[in-house]
Backbone as JSON Lines, residues from 0, in Angstrom:
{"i":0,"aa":"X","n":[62.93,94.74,129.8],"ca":[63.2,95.89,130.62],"c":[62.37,97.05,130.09]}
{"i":1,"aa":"X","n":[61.8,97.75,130.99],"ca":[60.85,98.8,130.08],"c":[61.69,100.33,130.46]}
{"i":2,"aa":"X","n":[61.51,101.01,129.51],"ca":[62.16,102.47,129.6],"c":[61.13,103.25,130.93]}
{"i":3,"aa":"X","n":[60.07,103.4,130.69],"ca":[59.07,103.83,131.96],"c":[59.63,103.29,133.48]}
{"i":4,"aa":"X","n":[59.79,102.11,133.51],"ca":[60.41,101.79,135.29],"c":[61.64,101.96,135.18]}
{"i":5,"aa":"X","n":[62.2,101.53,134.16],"ca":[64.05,101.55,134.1],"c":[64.97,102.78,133.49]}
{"i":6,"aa":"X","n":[64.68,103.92,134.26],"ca":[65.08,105.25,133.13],"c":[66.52,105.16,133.53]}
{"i":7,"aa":"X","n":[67.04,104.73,134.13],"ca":[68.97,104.38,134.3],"c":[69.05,103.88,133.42]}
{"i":8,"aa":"X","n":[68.66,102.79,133.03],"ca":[68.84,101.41,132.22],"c":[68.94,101.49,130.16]}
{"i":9,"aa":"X","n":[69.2,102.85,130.47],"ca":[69.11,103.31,128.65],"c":[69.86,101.85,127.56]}
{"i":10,"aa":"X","n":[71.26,101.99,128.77],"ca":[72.09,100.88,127.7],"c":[71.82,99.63,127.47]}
{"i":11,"aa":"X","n":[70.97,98.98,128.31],"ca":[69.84,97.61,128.31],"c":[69.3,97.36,127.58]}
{"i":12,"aa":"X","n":[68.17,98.62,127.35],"ca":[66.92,98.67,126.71],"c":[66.81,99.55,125.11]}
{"i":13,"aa":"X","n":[68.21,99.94,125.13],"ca":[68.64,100.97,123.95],"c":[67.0,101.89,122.96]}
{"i":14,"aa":"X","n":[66.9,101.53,122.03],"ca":[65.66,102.24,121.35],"c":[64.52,101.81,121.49]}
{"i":15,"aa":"X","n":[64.28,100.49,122.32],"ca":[62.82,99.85,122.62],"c":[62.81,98.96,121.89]}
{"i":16,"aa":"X","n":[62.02,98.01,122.36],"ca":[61.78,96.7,122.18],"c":[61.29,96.84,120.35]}
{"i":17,"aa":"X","n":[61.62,95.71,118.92],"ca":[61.37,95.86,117.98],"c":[59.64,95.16,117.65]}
{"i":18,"aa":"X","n":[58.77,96.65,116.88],"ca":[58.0,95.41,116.68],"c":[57.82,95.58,115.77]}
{"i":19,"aa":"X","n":[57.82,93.65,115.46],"ca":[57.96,93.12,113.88],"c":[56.9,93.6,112.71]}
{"i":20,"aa":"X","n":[55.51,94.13,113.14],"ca":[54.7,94.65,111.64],"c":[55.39,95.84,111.59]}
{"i":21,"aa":"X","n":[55.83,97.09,113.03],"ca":[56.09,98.05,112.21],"c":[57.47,97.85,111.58]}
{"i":22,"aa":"X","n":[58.72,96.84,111.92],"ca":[59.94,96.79,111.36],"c":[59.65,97.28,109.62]}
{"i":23,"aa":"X","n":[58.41,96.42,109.45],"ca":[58.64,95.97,108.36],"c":[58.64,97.62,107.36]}
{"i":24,"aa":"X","n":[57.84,98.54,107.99],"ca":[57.77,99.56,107.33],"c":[58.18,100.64,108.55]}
{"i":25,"aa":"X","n":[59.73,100.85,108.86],"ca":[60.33,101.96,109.77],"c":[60.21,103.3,109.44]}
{"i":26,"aa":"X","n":[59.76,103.92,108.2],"ca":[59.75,105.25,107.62],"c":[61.09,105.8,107.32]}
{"i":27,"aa":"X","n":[62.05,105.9,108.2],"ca":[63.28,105.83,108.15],"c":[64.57,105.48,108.86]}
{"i":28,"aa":"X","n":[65.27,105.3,107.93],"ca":[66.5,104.55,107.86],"c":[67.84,105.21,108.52]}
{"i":29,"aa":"X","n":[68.41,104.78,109.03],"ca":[70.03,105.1,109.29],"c":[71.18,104.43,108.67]}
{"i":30,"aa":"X","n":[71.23,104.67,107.35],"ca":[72.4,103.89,106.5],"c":[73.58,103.99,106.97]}
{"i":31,"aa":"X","n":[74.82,102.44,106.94],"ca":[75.59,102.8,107.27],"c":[76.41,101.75,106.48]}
{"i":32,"aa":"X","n":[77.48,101.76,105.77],"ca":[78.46,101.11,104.65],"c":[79.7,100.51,105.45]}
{"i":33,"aa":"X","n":[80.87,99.73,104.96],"ca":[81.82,99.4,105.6],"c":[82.69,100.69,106.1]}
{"i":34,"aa":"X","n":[82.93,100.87,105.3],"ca":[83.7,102.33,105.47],"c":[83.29,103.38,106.35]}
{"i":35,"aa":"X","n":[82.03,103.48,106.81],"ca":[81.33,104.26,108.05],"c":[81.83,103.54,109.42]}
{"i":36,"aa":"X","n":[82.04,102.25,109.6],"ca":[82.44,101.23,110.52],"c":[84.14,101.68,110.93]}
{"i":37,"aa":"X","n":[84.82,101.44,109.77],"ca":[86.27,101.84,110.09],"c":[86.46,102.83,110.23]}
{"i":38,"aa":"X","n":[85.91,104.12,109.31],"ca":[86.05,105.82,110.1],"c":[85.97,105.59,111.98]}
{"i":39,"aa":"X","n":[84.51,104.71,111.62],"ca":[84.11,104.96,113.42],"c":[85.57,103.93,114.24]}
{"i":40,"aa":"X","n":[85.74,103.08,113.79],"ca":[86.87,102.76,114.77],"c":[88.24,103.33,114.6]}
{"i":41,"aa":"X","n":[88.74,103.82,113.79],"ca":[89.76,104.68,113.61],"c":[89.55,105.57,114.76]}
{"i":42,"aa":"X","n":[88.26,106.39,114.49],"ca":[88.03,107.56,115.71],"c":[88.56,107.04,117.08]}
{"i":43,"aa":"X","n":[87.97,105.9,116.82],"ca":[88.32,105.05,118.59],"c":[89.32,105.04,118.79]}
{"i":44,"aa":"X","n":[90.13,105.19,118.17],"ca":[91.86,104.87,118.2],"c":[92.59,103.36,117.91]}
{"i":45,"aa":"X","n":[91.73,102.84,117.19],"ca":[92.2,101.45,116.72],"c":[93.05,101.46,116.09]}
{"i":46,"aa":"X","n":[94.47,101.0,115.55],"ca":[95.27,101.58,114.81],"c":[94.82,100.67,113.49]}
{"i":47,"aa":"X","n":[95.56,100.99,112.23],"ca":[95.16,99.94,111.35],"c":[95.53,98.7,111.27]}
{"i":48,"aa":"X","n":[96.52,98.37,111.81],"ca":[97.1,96.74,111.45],"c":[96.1,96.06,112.6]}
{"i":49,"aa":"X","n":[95.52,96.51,113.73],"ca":[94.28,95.84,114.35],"c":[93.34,96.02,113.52]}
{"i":50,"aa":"X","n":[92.78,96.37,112.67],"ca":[92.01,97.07,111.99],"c":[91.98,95.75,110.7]}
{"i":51,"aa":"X","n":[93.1,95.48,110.21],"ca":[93.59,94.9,109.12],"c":[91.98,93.39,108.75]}
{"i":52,"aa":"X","n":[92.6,92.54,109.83],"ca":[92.18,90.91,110.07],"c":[90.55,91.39,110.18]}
{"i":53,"aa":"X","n":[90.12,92.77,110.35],"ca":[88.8,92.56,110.71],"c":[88.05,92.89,109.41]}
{"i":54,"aa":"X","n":[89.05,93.45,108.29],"ca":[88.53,94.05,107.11],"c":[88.65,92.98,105.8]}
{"i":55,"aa":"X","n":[89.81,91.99,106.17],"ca":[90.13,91.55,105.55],"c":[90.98,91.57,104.45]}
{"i":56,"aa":"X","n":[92.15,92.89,105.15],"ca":[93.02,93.27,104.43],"c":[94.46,93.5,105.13]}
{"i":57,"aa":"X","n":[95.66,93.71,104.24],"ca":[96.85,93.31,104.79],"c":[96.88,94.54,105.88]}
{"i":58,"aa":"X","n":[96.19,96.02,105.47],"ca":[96.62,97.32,106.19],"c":[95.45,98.14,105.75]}
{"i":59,"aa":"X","n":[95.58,99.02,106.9],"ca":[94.12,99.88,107.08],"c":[95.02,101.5,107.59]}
{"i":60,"aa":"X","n":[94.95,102.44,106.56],"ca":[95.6,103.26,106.52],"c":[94.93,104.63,107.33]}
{"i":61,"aa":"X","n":[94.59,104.33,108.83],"ca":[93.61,105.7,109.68],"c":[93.86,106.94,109.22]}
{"i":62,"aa":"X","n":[95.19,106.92,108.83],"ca":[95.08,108.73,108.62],"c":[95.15,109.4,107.08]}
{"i":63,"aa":"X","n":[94.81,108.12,106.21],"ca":[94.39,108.22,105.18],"c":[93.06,108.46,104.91]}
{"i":64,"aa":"X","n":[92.33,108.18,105.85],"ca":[90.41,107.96,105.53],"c":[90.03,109.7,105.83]}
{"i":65,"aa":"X","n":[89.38,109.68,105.15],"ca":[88.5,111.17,105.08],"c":[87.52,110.18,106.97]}
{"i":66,"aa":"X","n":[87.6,111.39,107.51],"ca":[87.26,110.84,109.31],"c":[85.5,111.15,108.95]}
{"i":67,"aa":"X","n":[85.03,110.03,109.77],"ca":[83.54,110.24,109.68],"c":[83.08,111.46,110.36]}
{"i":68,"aa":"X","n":[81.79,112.26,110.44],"ca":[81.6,113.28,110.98],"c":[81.21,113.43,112.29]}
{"i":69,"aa":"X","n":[81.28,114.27,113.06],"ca":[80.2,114.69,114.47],"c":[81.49,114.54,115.48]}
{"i":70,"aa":"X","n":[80.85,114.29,116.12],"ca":[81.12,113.84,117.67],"c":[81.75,112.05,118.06]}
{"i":71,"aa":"X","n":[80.43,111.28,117.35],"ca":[81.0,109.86,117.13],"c":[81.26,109.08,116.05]}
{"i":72,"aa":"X","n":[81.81,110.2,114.46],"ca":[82.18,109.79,113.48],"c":[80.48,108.52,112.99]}
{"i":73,"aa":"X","n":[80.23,108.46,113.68],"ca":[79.17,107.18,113.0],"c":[77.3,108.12,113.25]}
{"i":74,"aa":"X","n":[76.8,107.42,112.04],"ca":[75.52,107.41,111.38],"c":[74.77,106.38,111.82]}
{"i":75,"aa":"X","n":[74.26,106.47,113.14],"ca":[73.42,106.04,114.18],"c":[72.31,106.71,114.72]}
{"i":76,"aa":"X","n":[71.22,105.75,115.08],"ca":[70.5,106.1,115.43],"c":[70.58,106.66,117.11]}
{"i":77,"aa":"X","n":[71.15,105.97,117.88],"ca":[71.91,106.49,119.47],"c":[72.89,107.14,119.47]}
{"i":78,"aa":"X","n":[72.97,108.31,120.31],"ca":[74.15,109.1,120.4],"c":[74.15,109.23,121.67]}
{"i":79,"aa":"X","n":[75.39,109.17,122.28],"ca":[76.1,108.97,123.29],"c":[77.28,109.96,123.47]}
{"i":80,"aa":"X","n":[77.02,110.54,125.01],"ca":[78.03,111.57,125.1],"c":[79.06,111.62,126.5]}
{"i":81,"aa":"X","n":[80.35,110.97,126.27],"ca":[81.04,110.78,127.7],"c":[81.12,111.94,128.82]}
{"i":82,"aa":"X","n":[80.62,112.54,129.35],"ca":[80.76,113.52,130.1],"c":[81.77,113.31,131.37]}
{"i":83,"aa":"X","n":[82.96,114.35,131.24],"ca":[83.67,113.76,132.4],"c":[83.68,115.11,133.28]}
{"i":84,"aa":"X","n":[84.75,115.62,133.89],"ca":[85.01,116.81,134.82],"c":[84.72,118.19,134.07]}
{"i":85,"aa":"X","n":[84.28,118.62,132.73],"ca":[83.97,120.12,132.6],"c":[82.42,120.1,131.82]}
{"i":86,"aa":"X","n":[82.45,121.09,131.51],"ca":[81.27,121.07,130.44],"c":[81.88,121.04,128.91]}
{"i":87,"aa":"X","n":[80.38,120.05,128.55],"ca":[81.07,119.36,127.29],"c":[79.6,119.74,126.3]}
{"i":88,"aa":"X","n":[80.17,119.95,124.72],"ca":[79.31,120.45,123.74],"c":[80.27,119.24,122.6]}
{"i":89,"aa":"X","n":[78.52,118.85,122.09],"ca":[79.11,117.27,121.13],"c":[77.71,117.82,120.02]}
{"i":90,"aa":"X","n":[78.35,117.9,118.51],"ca":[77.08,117.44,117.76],"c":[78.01,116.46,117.04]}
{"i":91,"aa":"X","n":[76.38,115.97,116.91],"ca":[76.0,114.54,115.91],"c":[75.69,115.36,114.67]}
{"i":92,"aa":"X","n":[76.03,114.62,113.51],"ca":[75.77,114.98,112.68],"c":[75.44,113.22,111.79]}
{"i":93,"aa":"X","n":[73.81,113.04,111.5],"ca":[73.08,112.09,111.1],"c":[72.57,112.29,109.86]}
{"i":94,"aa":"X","n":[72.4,111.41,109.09],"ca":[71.79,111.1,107.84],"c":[70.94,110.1,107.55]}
{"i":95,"aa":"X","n":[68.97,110.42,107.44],"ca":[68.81,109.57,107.04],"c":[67.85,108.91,106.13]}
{"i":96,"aa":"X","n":[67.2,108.0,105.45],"ca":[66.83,107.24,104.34],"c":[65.38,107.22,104.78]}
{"i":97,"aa":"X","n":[64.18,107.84,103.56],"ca":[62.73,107.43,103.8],"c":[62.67,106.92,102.95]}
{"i":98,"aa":"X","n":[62.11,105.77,103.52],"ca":[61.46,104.64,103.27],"c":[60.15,104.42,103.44]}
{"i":99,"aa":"X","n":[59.7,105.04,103.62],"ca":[58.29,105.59,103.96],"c":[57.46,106.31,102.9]}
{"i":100,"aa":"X","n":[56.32,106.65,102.53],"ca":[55.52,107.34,101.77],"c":[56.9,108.54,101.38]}
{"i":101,"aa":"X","n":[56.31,108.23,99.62],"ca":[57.17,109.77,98.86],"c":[57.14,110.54,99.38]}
{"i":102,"aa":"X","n":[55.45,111.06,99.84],"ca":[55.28,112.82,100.59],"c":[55.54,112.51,101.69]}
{"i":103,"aa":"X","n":[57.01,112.78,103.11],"ca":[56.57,112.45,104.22],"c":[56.69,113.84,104.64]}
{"i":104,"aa":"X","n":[56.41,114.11,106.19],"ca":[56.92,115.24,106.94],"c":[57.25,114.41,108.26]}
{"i":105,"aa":"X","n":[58.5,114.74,108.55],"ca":[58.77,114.61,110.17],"c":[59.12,115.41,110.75]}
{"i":106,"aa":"X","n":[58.54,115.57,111.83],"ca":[58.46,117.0,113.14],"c":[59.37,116.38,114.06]}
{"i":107,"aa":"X","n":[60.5,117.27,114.48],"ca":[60.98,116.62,116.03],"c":[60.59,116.79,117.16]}
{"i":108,"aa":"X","n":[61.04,115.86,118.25],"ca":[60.51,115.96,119.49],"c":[61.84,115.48,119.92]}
{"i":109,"aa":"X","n":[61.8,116.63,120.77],"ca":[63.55,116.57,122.07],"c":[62.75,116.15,123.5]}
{"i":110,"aa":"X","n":[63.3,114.72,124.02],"ca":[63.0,115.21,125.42],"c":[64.29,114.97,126.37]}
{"i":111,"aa":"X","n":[64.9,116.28,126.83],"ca":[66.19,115.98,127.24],"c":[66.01,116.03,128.77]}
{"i":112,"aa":"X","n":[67.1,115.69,129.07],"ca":[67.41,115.25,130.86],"c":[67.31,116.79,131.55]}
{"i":113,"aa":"X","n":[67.04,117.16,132.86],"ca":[67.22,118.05,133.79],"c":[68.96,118.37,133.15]}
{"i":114,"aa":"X","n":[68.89,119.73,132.76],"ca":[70.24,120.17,133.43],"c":[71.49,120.13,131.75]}
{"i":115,"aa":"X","n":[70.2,119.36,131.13],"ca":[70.74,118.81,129.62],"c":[70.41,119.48,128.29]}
{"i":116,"aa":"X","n":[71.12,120.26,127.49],"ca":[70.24,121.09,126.22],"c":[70.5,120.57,125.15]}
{"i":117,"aa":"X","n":[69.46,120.32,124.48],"ca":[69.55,119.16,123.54],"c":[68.93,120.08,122.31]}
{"i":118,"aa":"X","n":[69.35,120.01,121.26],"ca":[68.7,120.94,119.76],"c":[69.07,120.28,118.57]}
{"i":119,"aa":"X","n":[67.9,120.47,117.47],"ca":[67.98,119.74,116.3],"c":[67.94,120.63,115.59]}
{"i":120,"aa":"X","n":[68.7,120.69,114.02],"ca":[68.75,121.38,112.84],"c":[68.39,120.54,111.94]}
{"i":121,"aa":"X","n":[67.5,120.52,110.92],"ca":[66.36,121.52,111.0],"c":[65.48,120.58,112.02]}
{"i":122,"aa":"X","n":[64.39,121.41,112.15],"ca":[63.3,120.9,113.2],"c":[62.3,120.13,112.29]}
{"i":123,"aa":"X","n":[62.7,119.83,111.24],"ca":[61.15,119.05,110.14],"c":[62.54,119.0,109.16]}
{"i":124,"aa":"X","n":[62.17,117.49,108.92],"ca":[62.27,116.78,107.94],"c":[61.08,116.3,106.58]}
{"i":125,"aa":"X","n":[61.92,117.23,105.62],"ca":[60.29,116.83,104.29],"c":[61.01,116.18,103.24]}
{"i":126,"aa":"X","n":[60.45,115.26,102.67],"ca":[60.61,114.62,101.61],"c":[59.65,114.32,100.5]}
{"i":127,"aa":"X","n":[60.4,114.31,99.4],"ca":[58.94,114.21,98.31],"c":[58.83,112.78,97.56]}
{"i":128,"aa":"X","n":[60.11,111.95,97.87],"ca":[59.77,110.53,97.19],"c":[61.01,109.79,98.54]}
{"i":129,"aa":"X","n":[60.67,108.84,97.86],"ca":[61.12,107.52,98.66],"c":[62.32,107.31,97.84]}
{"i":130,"aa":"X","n":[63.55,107.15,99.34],"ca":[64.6,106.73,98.88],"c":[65.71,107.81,99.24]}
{"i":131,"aa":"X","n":[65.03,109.17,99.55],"ca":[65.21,110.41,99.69],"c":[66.28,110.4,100.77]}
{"i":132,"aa":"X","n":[67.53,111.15,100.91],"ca":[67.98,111.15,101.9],"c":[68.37,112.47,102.83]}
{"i":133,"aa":"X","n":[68.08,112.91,103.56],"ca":[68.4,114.33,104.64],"c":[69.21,113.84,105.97]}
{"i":134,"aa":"X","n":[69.55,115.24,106.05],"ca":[70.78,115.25,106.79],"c":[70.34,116.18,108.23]}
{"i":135,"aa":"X","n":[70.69,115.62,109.58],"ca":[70.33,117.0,110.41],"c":[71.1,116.34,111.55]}
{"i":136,"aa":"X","n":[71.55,117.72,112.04],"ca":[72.64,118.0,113.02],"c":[71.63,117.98,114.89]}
{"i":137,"aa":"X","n":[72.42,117.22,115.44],"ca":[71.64,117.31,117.06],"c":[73.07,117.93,117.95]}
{"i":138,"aa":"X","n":[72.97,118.85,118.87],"ca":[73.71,119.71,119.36],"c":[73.26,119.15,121.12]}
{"i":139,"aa":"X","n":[74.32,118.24,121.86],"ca":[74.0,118.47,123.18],"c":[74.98,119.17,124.07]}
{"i":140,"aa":"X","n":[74.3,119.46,124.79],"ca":[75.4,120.67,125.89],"c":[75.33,119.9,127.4]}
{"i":141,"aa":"X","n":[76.21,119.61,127.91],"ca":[75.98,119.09,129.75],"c":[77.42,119.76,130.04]}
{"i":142,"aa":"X","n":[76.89,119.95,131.25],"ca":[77.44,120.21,132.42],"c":[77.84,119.1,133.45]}
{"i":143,"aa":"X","n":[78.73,118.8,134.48],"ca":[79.06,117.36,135.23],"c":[78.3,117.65,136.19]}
{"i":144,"aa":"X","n":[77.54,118.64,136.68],"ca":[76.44,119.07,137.6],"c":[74.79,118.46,137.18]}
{"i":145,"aa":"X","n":[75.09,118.18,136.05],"ca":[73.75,117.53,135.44],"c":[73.73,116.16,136.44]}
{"i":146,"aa":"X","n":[74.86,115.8,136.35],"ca":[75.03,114.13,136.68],"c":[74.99,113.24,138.34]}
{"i":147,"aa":"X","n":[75.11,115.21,139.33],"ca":[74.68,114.54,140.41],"c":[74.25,113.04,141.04]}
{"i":148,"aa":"X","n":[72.76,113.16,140.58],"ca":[72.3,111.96,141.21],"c":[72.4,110.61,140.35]}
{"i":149,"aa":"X","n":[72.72,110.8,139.07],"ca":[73.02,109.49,138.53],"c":[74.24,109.57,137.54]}
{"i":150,"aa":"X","n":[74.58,107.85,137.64],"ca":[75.83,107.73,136.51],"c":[75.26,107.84,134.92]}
{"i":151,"aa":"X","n":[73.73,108.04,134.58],"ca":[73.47,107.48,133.01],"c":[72.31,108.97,132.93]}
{"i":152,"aa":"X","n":[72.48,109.47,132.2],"ca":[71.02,110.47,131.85],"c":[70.51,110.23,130.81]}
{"i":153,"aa":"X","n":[68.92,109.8,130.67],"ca":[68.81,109.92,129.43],"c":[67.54,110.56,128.73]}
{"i":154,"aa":"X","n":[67.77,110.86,127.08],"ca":[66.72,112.04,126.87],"c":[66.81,111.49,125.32]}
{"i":155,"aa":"X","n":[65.59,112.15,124.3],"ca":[65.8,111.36,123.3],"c":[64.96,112.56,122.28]}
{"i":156,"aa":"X","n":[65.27,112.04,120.98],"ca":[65.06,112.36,119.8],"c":[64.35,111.63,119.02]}
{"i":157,"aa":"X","n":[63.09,112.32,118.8],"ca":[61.59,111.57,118.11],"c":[61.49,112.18,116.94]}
{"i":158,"aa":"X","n":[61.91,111.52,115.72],"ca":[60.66,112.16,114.62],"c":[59.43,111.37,114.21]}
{"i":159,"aa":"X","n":[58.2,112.39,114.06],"ca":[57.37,112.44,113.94],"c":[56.64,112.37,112.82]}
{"i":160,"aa":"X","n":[56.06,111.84,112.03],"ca":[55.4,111.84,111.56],"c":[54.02,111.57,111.16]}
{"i":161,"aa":"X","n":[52.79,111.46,110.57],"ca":[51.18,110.87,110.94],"c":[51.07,109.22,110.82]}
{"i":162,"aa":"X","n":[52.19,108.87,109.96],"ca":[52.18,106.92,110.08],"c":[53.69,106.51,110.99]}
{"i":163,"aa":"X","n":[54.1,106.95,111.16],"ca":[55.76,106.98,111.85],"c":[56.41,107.89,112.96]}
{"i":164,"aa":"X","n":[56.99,106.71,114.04],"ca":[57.33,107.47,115.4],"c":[58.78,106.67,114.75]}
{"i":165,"aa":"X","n":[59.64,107.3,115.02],"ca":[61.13,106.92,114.65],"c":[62.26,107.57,116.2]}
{"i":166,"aa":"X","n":[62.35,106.94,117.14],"ca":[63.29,107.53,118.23],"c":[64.64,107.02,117.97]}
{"i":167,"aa":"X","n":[65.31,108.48,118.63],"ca":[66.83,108.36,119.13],"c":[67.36,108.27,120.09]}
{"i":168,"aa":"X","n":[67.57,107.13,121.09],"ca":[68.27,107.59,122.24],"c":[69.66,108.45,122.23]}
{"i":169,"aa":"X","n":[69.36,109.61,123.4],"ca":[70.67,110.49,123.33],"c":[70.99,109.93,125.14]}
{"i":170,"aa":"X","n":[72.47,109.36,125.73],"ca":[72.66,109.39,126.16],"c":[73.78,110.2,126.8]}
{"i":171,"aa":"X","n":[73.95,110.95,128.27],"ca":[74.82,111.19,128.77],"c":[75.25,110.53,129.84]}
{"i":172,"aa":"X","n":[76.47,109.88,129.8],"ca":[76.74,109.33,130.86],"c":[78.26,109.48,131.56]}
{"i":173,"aa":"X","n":[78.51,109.28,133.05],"ca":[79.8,109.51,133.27],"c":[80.62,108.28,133.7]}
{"i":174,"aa":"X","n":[81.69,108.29,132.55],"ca":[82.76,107.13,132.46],"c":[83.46,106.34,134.05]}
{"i":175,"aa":"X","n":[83.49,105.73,134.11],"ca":[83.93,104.89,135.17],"c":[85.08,105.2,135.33]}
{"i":176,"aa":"X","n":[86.22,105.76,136.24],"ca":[87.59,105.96,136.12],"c":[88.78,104.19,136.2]}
């Protein structure tokens, strides 16, 4: 499925097809541990004794866990924003791992939907060795007027760098009743 003919089709085609020489060297990383997994389903409303059989433990205590951050508790590269009947303001708050050359710089690139305001803190990511980890906040704003002509909008988050293109799909979409 290609993103160019299929711009509905975000959830299909998610970050683009992988290719295997650049896998091998992504520049950076989106770490994510067990415990980033259960914050994120806690958020969902999973209670813990569903929670239990999947961890491999007798009990999973949700309102014990320090809650993951943002909007979708999880440290992903896609962010996704349910837009239903008002206007809705969601940040992400992401962290992530170069793996890439000690000296890097990454520049962002927003390209958001008609109708959609999309912003990154900070706008450049610098690092001086490998292994390095930074943190930056993406802020989207919609309106249910954005969504007129379609059920899926989508717009995305590029960093940049001179050996490394690293994208984020940001989706907005409106929930099925």
């Amino acid at each position: 499925m290609s993103q160019k003919l299929h711009k509905e089709a975000e959830f299909a085609y998610g970050a683009g097809q992988v290719n295997p020489q650049r896998a091998v060297n992504p520049g950076l990383v989106y770490d994510m541990n067990d415990m980033n997994y259960i914050q994120f389903l806690c958020h969902e409303g999973y209670s813990g004794s569903s929670l239990a059989p999947l961890v491999g433990s007798k009990s999973v205590n949700c309102s014990s866990l320090i809650p993951g951050l943002g909007y979708d508790a999880l440290n992903y590269p896609t962010m996704q924003l349910s837009l239903k009947n008002e206007p809705t303001t969601a940040v992400f708050r992401r962290r992530v791992t170069n793996v890439g050359p000690p000296l890097s710089i990454y520049n962002a690139t927003i390209r958001a939907p008609k109708g959609v305001e999309i912003t990154v803190r900070p706008m450049i990511l610098s690092f001086t060795r490998t292994l390095r980890k930074r943190s930056f906040t993406v802020v989207v704003k919609a309106k249910p007027s954005a969504m007129s002509s379609s059920q899926v909008l989508s717009g995305s988050l590029v960093w940049k760098s001179p050996l490394h293109s690293v994208r984020s799909p940001i989706l907005i979409y409106s929930p099925l009743d």
